[in-house]
C-alpha positions in Angstrom: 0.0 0.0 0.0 1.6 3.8 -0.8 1.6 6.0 2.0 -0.8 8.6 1.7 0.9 11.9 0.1 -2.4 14.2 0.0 -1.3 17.7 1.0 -3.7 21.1 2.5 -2.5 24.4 1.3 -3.6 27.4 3.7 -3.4 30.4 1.9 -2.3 33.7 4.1 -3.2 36.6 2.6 -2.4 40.7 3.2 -6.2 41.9 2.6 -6.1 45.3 4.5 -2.5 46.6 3.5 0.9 45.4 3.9 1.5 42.9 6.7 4.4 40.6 8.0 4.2 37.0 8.0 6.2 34.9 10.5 6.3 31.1 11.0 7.1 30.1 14.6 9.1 28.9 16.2 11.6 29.3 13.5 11.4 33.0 12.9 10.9 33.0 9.1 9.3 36.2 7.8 7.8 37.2 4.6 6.9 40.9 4.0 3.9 41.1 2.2 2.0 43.9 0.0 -1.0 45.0 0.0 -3.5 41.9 -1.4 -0.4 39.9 -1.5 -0.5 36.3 -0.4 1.8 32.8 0.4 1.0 29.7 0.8 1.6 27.3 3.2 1.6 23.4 1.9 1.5 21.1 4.7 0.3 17.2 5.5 -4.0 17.7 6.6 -3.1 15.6 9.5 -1.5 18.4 11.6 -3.5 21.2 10.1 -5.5 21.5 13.6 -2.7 21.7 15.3 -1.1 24.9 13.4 -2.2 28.2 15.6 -2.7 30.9 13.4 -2.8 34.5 15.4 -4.0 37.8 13.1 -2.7 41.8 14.4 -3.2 44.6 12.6 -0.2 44.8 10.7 0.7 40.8 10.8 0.3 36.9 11.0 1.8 34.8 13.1 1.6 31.0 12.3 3.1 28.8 15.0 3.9 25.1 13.7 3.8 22.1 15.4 5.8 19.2 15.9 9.3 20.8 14.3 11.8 18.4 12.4 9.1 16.0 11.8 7.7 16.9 8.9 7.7 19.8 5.8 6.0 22.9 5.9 6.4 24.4 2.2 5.4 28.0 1.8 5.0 28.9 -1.9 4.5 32.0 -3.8 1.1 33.3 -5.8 2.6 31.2 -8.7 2.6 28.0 -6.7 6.7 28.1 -6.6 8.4 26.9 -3.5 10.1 30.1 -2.1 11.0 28.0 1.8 11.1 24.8 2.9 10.4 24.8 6.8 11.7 21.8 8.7 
């Protein structure tokens, strides 16, 4: 049997003006325009664990379970631009 290989893609988006994007706990950051947006590919099985925390001028997306699995973040175009864990 092949091991499942489905993947969710949440996408994080800079509706209301420009906005900083940062993926804890490794401290990446993406700077993002006005209606700008990433990405983020991961495995649906730890989608309800990723906390996702919204200020007025940022997102903050802490990740779980680091170095066990691949967090892609891609760009409008659907190009990896990280690789996180």
């Amino acid at each position: 049997m092949e091991p499942d290989r489905s993947v969710m893609k949440m996408k994080l988006a800079a509706a209301d003006g420009p906005a900083r994007v940062t993926f804890e706990p490794g401290g990446v950051v993406f700077t993002l325009g006005a209606d700008e947006f990433i990405t983020l590919q991961l495995d649906p099985r730890l989608a309800p664990s990723v906390e996702i925390n919204i200020w007025s001028n940022g997102i903050s997306v802490w990740l779980p379970y680091p170095g066990e699995s691949d967090y892609i973040v891609l760009d409008p175009s659907d190009r990896e631009v990280a690789r996180l864990w």
